[in-house]
PQR file with spaces between the fields and no chain letter, atoms N, CA, C, O and H, PARSE charges and radii, in Angstrom:
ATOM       1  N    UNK     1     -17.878   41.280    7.670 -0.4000 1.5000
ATOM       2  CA   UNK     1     -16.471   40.992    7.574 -0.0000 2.0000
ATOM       3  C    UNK     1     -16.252   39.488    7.369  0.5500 1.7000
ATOM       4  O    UNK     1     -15.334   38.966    6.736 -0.5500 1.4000
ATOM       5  N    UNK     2     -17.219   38.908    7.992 -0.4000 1.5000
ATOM       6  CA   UNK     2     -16.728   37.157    7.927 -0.0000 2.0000
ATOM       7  C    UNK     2     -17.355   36.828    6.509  0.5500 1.7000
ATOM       8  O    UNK     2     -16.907   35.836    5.935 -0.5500 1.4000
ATOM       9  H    UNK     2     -17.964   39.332    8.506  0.4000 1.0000
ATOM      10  N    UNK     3     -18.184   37.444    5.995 -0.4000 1.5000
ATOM      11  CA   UNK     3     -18.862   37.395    4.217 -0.0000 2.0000
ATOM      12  C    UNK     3     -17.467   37.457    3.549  0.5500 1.7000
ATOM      13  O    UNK     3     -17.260   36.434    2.896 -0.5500 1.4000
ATOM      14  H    UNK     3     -18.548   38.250    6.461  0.4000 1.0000
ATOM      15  N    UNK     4     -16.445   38.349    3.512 -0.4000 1.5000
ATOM      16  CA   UNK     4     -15.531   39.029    2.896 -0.0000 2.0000
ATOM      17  C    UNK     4     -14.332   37.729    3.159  0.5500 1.7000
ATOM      18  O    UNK     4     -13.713   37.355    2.162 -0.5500 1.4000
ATOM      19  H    UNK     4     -16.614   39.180    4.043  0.4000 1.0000
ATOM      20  N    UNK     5     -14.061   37.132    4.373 -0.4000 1.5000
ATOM      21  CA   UNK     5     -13.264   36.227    4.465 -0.0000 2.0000
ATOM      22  C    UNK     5     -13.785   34.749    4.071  0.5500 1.7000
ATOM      23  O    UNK     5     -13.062   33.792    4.351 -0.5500 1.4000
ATOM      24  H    UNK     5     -14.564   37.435    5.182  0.4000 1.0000
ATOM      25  N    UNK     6     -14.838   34.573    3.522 -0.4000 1.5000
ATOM      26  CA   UNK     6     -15.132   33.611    2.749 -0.0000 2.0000
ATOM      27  C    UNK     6     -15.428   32.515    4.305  0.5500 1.7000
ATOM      28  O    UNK     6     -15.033   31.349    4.327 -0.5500 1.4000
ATOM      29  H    UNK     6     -15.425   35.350    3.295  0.4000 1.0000
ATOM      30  N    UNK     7     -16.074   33.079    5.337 -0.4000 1.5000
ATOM      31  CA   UNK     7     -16.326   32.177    6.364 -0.0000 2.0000
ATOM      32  C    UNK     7     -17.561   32.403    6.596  0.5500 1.7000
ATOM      33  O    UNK     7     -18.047   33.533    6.646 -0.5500 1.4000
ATOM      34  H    UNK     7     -16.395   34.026    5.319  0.4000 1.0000
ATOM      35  N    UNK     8     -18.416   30.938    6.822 -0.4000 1.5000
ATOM      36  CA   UNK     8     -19.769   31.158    7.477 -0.0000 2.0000
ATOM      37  C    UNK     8     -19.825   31.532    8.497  0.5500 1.7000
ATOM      38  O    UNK     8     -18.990   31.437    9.397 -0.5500 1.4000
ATOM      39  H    UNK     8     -18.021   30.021    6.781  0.4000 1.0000
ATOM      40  N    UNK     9     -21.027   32.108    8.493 -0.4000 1.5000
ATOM      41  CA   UNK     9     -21.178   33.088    9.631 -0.0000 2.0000
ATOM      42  C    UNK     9     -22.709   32.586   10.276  0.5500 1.7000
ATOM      43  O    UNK     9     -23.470   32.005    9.502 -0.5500 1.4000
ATOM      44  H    UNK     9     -21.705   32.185    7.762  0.4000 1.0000
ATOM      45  N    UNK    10     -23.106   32.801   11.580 -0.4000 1.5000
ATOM      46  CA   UNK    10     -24.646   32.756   12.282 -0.0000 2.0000
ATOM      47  C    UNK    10     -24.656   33.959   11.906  0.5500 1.7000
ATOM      48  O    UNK    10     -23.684   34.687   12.106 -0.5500 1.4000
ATOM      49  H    UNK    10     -22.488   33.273   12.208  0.4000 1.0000
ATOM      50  N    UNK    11     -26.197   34.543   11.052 -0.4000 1.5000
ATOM      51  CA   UNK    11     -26.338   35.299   11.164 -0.0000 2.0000
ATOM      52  C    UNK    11     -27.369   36.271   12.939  0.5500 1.7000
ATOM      53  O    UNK    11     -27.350   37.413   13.397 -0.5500 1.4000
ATOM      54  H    UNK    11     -26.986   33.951   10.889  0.4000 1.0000
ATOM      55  N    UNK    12     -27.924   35.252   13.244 -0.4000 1.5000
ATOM      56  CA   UNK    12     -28.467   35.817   14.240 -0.0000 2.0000
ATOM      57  C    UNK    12     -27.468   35.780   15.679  0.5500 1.7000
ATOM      58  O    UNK    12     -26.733   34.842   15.989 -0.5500 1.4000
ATOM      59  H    UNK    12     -27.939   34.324   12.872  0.4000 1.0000
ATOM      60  N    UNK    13     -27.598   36.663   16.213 -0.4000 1.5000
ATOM      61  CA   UNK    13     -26.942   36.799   17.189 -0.0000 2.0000
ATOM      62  C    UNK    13     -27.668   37.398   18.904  0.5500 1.7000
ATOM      63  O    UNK    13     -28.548   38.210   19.191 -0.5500 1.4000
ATOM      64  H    UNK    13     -28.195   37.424   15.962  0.4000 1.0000
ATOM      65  N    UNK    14     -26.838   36.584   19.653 -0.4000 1.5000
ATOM      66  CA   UNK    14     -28.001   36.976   20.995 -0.0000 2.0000
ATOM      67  C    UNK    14     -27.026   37.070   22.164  0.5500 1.7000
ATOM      68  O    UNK    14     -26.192   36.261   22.570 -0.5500 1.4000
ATOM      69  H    UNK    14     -26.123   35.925   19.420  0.4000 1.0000
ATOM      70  N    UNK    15     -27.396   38.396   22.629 -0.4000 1.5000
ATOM      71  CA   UNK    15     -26.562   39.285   23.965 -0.0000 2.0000
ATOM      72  C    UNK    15     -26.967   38.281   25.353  0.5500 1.7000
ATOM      73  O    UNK    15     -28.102   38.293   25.830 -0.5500 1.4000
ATOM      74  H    UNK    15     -28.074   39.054   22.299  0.4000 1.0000
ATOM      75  N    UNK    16     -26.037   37.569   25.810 -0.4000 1.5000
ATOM      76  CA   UNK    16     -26.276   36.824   27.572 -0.0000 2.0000
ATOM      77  C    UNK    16     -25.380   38.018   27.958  0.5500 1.7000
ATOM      78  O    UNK    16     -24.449   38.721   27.567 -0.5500 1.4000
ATOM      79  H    UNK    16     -25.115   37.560   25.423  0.4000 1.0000
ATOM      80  N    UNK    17     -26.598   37.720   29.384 -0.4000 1.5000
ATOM      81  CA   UNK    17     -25.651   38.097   30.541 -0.0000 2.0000
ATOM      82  C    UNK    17     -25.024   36.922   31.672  0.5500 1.7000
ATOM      83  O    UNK    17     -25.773   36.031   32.073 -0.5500 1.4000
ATOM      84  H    UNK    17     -27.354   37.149   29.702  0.4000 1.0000
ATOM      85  N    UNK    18     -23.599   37.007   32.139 -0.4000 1.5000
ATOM      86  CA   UNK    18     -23.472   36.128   32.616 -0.0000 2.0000
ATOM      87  C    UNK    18     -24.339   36.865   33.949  0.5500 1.7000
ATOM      88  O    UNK    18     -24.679   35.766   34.385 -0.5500 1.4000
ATOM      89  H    UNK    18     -22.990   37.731   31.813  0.4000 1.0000
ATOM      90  N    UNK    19     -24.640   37.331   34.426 -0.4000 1.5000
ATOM      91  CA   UNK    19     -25.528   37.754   35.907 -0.0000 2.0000
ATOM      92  C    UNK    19     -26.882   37.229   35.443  0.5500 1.7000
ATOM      93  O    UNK    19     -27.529   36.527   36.220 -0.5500 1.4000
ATOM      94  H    UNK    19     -24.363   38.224   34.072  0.4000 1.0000
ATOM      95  N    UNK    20     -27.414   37.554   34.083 -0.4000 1.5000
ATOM      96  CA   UNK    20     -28.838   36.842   34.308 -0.0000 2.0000
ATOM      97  C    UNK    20     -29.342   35.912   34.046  0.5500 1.7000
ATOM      98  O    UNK    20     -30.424   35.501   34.466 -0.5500 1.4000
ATOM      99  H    UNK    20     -26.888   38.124   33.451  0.4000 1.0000
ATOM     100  N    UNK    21     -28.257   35.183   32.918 -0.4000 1.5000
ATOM     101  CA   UNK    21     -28.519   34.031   31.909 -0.0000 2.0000
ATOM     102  C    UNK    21     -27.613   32.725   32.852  0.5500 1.7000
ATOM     103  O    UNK    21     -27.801   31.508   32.826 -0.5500 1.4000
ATOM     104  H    UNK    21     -27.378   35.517   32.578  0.4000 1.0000
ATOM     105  N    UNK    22     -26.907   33.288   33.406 -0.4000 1.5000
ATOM     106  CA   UNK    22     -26.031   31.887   34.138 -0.0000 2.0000
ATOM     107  C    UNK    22     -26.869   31.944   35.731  0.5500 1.7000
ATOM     108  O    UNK    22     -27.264   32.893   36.408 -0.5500 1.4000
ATOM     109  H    UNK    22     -26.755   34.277   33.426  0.4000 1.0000
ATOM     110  N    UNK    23     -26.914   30.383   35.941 -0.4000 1.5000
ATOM     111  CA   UNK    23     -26.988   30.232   37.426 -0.0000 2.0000
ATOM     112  C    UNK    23     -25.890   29.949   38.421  0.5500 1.7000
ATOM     113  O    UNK    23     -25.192   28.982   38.116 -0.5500 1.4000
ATOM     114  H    UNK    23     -26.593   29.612   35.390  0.4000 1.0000
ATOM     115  N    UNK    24     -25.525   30.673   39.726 -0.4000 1.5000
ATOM     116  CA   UNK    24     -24.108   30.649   40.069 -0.0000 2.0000
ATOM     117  C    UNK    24     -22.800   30.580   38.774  0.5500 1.7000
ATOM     118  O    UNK    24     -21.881   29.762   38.832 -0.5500 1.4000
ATOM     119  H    UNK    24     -26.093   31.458   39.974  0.4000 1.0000
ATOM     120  N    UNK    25     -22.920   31.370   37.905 -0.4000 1.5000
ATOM     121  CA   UNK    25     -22.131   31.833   36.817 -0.0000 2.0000
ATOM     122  C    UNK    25     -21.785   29.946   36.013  0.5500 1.7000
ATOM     123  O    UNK    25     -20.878   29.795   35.195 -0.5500 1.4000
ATOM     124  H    UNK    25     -23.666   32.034   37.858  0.4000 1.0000
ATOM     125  N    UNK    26     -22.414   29.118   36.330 -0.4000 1.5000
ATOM     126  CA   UNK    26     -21.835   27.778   35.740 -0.0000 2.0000
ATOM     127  C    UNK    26     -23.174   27.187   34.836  0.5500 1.7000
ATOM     128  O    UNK    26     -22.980   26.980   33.638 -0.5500 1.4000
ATOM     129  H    UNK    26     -23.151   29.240   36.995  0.4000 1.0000
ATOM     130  N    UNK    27     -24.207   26.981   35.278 -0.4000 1.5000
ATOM     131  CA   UNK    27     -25.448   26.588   35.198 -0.0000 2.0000
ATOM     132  C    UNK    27     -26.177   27.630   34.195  0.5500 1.7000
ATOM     133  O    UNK    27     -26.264   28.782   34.620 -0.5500 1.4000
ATOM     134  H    UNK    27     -24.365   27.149   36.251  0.4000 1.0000
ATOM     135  N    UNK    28     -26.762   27.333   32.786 -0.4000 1.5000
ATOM     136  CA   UNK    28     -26.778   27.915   31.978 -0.0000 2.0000
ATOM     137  C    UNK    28     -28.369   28.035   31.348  0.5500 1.7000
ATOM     138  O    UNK    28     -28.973   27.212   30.661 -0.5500 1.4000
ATOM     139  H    UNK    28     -26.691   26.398   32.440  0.4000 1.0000
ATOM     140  N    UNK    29     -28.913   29.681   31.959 -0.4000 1.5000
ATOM     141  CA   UNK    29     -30.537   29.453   32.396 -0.0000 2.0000
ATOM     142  C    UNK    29     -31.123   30.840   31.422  0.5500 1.7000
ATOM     143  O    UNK    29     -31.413   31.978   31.791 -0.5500 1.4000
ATOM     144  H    UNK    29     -28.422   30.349   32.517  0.4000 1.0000
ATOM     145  N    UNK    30     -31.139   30.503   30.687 -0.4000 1.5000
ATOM     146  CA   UNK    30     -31.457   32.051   29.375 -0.0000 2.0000
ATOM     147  C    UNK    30     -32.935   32.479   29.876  0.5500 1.7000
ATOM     148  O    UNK    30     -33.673   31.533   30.153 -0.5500 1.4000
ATOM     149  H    UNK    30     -30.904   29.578   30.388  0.4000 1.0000
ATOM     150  N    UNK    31     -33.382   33.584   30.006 -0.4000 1.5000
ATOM     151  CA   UNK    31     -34.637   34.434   29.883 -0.0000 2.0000
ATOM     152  C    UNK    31     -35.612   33.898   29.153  0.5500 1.7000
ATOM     153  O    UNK    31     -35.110   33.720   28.043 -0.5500 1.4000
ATOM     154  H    UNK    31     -32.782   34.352   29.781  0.4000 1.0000
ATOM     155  N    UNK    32     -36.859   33.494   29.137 -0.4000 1.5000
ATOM     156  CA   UNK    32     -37.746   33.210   28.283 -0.0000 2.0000
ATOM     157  C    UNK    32     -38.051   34.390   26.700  0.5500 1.7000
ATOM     158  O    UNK    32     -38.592   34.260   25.602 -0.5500 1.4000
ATOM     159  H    UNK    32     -37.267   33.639   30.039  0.4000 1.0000
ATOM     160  N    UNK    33     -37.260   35.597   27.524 -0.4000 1.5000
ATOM     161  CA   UNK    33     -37.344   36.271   26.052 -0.0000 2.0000
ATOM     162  C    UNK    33     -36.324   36.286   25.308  0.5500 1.7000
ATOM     163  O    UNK    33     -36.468   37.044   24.348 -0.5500 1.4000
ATOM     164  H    UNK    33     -36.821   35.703   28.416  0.4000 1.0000
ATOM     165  N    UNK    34     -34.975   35.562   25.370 -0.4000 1.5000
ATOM     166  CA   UNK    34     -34.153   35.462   24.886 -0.0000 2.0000
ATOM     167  C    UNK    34     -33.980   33.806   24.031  0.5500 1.7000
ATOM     168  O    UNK    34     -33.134   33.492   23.194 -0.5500 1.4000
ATOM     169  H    UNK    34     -34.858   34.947   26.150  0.4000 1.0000
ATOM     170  N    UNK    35     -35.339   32.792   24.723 -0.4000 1.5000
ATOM     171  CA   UNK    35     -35.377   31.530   23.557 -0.0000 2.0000
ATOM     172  C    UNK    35     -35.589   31.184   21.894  0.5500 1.7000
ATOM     173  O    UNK    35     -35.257   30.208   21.222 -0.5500 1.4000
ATOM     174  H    UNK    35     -36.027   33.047   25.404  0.4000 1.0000
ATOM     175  N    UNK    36     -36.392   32.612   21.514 -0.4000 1.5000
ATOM     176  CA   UNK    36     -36.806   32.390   20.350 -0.0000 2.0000
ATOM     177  C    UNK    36     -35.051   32.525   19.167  0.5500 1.7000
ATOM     178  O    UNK    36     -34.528   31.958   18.207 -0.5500 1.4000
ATOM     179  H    UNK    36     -36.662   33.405   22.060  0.4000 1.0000
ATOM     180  N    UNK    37     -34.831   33.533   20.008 -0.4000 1.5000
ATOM     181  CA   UNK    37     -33.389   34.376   18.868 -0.0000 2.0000
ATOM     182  C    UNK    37     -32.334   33.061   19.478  0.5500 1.7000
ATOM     183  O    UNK    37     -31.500   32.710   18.644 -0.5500 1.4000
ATOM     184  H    UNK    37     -35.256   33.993   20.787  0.4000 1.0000
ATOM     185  N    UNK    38     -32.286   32.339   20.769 -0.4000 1.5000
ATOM     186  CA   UNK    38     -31.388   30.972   20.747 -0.0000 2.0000
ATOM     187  C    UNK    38     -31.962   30.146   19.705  0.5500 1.7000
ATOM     188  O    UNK    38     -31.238   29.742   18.796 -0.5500 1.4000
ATOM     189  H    UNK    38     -32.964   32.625   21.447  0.4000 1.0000
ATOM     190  N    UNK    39     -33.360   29.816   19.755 -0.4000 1.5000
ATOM     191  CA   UNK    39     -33.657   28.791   18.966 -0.0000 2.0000
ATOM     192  C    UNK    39     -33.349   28.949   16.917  0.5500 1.7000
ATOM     193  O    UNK    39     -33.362   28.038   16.089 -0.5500 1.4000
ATOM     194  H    UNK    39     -33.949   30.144   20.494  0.4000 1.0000
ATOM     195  N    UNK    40     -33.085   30.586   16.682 -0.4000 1.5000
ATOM     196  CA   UNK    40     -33.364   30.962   15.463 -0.0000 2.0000
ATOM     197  C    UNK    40     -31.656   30.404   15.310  0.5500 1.7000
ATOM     198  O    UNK    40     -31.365   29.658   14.375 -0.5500 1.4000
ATOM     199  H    UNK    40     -33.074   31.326   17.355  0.4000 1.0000
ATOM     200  N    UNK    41     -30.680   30.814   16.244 -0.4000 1.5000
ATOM     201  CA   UNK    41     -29.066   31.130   16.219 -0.0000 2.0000
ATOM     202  C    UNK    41     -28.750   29.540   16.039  0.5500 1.7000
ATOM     203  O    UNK    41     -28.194   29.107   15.030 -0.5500 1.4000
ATOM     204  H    UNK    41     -30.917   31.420   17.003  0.4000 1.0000
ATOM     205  N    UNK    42     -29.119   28.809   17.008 -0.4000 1.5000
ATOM     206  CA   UNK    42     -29.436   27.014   16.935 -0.0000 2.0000
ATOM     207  C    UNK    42     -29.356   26.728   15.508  0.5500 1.7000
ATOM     208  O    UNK    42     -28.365   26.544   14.802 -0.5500 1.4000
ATOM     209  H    UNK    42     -29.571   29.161   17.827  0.4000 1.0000
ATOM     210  N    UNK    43     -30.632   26.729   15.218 -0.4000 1.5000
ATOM     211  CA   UNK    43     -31.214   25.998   13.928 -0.0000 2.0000
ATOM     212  C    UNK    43     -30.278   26.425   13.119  0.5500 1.7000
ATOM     213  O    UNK    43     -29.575   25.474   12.779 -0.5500 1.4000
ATOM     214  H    UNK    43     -31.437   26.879   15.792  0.4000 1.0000
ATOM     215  N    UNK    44     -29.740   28.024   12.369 -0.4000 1.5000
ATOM     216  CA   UNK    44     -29.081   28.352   11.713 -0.0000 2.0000
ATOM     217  C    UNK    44     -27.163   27.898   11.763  0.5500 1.7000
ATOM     218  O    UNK    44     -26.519   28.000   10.718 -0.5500 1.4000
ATOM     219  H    UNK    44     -30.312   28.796   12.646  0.4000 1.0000
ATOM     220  N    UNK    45     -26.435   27.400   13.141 -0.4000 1.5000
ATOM     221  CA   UNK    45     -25.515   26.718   13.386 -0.0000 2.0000
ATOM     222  C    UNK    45     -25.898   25.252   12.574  0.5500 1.7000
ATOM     223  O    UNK    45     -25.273   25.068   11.530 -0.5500 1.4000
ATOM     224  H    UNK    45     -26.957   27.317   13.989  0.4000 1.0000
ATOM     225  N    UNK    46     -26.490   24.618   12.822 -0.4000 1.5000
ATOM     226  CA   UNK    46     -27.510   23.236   12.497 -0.0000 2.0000
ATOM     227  C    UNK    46     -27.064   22.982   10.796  0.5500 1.7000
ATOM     228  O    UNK    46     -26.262   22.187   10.305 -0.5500 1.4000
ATOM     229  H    UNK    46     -26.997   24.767   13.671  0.4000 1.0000
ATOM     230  N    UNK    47     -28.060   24.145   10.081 -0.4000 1.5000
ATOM     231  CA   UNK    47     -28.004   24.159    9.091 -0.0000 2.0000
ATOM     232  C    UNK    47     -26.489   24.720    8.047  0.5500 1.7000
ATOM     233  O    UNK    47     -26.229   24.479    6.868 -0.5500 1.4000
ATOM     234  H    UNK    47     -28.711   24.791   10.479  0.4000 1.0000
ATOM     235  N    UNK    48     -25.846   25.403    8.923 -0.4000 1.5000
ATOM     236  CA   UNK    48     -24.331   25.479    8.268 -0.0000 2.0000
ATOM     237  C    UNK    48     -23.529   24.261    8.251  0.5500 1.7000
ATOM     238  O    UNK    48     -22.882   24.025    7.230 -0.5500 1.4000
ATOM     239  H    UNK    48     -26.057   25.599    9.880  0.4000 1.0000
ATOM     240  N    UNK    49     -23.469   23.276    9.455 -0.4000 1.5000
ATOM     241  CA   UNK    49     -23.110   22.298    9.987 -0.0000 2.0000
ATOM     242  C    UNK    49     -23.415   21.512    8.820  0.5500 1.7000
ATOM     243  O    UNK    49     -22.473   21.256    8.070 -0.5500 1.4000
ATOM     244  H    UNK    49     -23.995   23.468   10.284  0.4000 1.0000
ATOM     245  N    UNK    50     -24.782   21.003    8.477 -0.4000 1.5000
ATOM     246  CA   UNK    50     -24.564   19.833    7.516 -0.0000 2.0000
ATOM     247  C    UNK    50     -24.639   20.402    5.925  0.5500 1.7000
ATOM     248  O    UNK    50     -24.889   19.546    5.077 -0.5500 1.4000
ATOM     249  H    UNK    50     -25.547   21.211    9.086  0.4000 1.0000
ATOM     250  N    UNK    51     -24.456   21.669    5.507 -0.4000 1.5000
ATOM     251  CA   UNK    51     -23.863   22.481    4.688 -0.0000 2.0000
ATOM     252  C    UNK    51     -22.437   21.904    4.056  0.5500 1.7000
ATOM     253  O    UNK    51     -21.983   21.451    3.005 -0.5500 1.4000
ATOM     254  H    UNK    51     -24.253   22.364    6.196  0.4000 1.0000
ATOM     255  N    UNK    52     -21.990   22.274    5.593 -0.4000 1.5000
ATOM     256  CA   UNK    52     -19.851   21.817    5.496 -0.0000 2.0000
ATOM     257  C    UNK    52     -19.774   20.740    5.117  0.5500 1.7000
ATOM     258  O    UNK    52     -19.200   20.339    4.105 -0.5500 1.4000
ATOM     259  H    UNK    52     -22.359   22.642    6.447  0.4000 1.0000
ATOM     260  N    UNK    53     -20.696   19.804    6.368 -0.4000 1.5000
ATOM     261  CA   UNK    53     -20.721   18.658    6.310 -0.0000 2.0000
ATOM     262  C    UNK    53     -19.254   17.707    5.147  0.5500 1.7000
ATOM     263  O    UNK    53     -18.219   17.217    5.597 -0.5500 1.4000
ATOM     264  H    UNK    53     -21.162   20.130    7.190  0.4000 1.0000
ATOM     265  N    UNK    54     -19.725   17.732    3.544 -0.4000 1.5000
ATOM     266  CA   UNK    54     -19.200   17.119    2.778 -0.0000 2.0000
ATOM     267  C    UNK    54     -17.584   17.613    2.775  0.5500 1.7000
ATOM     268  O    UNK    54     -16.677   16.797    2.612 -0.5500 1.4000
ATOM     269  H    UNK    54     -20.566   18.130    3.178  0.4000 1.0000
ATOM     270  N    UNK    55     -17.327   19.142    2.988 -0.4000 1.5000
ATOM     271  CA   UNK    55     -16.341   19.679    2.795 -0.0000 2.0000
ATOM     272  C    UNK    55     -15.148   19.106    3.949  0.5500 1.7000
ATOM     273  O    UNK    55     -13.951   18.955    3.704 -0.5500 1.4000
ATOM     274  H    UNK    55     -18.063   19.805    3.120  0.4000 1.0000
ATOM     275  N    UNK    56     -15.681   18.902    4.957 -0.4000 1.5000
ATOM     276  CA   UNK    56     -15.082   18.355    5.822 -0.0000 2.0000
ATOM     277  C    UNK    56     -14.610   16.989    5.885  0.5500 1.7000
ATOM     278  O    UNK    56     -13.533   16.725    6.419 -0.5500 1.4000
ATOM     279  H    UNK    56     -16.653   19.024    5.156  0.4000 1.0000
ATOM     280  N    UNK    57     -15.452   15.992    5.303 -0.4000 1.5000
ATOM     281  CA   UNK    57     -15.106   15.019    5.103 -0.0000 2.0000
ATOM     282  C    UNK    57     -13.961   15.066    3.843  0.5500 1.7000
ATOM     283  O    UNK    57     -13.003   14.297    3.765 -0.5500 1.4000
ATOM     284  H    UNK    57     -16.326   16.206    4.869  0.4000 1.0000
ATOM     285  N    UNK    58     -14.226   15.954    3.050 -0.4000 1.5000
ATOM     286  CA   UNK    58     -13.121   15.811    1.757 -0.0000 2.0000
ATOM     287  C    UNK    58     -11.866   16.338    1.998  0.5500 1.7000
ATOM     288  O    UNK    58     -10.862   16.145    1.313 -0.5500 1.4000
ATOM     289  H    UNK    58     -15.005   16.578    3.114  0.4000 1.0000
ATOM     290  N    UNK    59     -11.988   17.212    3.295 -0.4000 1.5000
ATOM     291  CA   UNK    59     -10.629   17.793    3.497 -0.0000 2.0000
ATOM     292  C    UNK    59      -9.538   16.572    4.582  0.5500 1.7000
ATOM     293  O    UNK    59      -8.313   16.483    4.665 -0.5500 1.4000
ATOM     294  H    UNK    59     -12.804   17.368    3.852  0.4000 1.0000
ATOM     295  N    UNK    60     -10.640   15.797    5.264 -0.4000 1.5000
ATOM     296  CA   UNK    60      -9.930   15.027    6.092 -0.0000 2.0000
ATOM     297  C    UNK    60      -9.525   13.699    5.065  0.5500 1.7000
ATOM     298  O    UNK    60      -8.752   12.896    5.586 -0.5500 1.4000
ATOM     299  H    UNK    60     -11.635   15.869    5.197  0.4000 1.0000
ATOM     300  N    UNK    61      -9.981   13.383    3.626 -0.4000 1.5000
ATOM     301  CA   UNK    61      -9.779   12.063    3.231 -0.0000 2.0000
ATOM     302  C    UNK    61      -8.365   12.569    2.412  0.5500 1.7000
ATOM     303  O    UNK    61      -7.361   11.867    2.286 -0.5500 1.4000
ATOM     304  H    UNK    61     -10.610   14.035    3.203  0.4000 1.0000
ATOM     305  N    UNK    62      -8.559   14.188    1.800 -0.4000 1.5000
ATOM     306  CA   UNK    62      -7.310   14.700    1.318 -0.0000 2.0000
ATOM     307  C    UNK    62      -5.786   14.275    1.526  0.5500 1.7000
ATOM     308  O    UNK    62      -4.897   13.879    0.773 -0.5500 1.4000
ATOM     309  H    UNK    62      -9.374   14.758    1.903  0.4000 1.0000
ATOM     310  N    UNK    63      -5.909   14.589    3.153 -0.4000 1.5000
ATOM     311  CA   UNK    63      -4.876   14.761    4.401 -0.0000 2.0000
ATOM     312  C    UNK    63      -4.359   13.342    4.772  0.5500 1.7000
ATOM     313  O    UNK    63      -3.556   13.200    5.695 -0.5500 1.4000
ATOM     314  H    UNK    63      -6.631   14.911    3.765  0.4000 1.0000
């Protein structure tokens, strides 16, 4: 759906629990089997980021 609205999207995506992934629900402590699919979701935010990058700057010099 976000393909169709012309918005980037992460494609990877990763299920927390706030009971297992948070410490006292504030403190933010992910599963060792849940680092690889953060680190894939990361990198891929990362790489949209300096993607926009230019677009962003052209929309703010627009304005």
């Amino acid at each position: 759906m976000a393909a169709e609205l012309q918005m980037a999207d992460v494609r990877r995506q990763v299920a927390l629990s706030v009971i297992t992934d948070f410490e006292n629900f504030r403190v933010f402590k992910p599963g060792e089997y849940d680092l690889p699919a953060l680190d894939t979701m990361h990198d891929q935010g990362i790489a949209w980021s300096a993607v926009l990058a230019p677009l962003r700057t052209a929309s703010a010099v627009a304005a």
